[in-house]
C-alpha atoms as a printed R data frame, in Angstrom:
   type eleno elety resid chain resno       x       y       z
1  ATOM     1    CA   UNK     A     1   8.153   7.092 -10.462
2  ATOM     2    CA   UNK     A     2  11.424   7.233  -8.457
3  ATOM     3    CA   UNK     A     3  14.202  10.594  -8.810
4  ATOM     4    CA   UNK     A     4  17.553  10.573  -6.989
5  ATOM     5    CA   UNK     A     5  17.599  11.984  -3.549
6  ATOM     6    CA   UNK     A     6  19.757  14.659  -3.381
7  ATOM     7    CA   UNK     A     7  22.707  14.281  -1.470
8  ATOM     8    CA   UNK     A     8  25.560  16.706   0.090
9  ATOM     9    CA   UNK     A     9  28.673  13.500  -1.034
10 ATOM    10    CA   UNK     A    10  30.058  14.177  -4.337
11 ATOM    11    CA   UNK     A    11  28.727  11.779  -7.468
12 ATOM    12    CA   UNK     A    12  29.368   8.239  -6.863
13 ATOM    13    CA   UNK     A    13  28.291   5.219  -9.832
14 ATOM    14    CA   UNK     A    14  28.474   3.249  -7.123
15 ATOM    15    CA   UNK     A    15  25.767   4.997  -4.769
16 ATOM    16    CA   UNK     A    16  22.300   5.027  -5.789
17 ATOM    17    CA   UNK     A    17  19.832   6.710  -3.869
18 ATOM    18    CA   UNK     A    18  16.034   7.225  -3.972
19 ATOM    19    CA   UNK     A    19  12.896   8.181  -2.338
20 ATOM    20    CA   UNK     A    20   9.158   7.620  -2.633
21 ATOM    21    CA   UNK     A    21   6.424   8.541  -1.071
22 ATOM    22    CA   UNK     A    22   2.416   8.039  -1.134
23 ATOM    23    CA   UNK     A    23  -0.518   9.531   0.752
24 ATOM    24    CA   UNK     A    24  -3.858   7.822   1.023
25 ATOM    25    CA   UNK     A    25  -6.446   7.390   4.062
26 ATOM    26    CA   UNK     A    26  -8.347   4.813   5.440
27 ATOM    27    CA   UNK     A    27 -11.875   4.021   7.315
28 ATOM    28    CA   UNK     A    28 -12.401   0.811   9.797
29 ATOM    29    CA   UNK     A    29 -15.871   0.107   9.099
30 ATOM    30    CA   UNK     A    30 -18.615  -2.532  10.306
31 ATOM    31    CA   UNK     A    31 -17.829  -6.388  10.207
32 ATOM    32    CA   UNK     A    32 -14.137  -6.107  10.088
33 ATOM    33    CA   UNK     A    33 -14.260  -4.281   6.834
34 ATOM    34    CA   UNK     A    34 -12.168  -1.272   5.221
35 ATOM    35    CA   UNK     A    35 -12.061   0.729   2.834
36 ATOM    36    CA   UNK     A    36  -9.004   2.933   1.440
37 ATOM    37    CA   UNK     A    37  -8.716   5.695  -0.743
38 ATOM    38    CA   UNK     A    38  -4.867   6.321  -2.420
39 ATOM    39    CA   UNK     A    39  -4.065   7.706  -5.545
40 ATOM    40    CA   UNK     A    40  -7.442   8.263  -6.905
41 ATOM    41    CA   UNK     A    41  -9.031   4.458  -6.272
42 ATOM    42    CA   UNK     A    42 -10.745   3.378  -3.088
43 ATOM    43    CA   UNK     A    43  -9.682  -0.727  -1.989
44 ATOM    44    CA   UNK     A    44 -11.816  -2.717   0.391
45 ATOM    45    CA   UNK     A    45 -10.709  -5.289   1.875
46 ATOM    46    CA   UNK     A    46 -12.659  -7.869   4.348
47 ATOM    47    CA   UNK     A    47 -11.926 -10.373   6.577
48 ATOM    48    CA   UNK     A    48 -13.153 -14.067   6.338
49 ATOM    49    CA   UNK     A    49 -16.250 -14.999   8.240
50 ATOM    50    CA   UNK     A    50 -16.949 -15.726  11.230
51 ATOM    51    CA   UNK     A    51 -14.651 -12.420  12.140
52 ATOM    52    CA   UNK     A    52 -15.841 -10.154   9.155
53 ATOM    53    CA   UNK     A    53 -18.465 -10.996   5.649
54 ATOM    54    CA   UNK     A    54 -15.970 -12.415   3.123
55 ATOM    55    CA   UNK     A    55 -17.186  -9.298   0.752
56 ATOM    56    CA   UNK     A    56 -13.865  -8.254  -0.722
57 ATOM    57    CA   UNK     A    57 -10.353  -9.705  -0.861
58 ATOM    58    CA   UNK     A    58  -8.524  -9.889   2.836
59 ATOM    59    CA   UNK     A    59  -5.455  -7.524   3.944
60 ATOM    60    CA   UNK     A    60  -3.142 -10.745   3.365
61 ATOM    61    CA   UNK     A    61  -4.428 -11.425   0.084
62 ATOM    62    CA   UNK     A    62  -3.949  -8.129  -1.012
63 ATOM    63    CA   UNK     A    63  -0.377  -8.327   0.657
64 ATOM    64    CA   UNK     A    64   0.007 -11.743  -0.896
65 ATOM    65    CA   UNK     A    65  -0.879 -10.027  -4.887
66 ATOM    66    CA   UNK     A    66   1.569  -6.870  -4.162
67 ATOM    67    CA   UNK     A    67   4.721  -9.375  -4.120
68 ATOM    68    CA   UNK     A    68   3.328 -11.594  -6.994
69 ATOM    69    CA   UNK     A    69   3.487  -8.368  -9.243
C-alpha cells in the first residue's frame, strides 16, 4: 500500500508522489544458501550446483518471477 508523500509545493494533478518502504533481514548460510525473513515469511534461495545444492529457487529466479508479476 502506497500514500502520498507529503510535500511543502502547493497541490499539483500533475505531480504525483509516493513512498514505500519494507524491512526484512537476511542470513548467508552453508553451500551458498540464504534464507530471508520480510513481512512475516522466510524465502530461501540457493544457488545451482557445483557453487551451492540446487535446494530452493536461485536469487535470479526469484528476480526473474518479481517482474513476471
Amino acid at each position: 500500500m502506497t500514500t502520498p508523500a507529503p510535500s511543502s509545493q502547493p497541490a499539483s494533478a500533475d505531480i504525483i508522489s509516493r513512498s514505500f518502504s519494507m524491512e526484512g533481514s537476511a542470513r548467508i548460510l552453508e553451500h551458498q544458501n540464504k534464507q530471508a525473513e520480510i513481512r512475516g515469511f522466510t524465502i530461501n534461495c540457493a544457488e545451482r550446483e557445483p557453487m551451492g545444492d540446487n535446494s530452493a529457487p536461485s536469487p535470479l529466479a526469484y528476480f526473474a518471477s518479481s517482474i513476471l508479476f
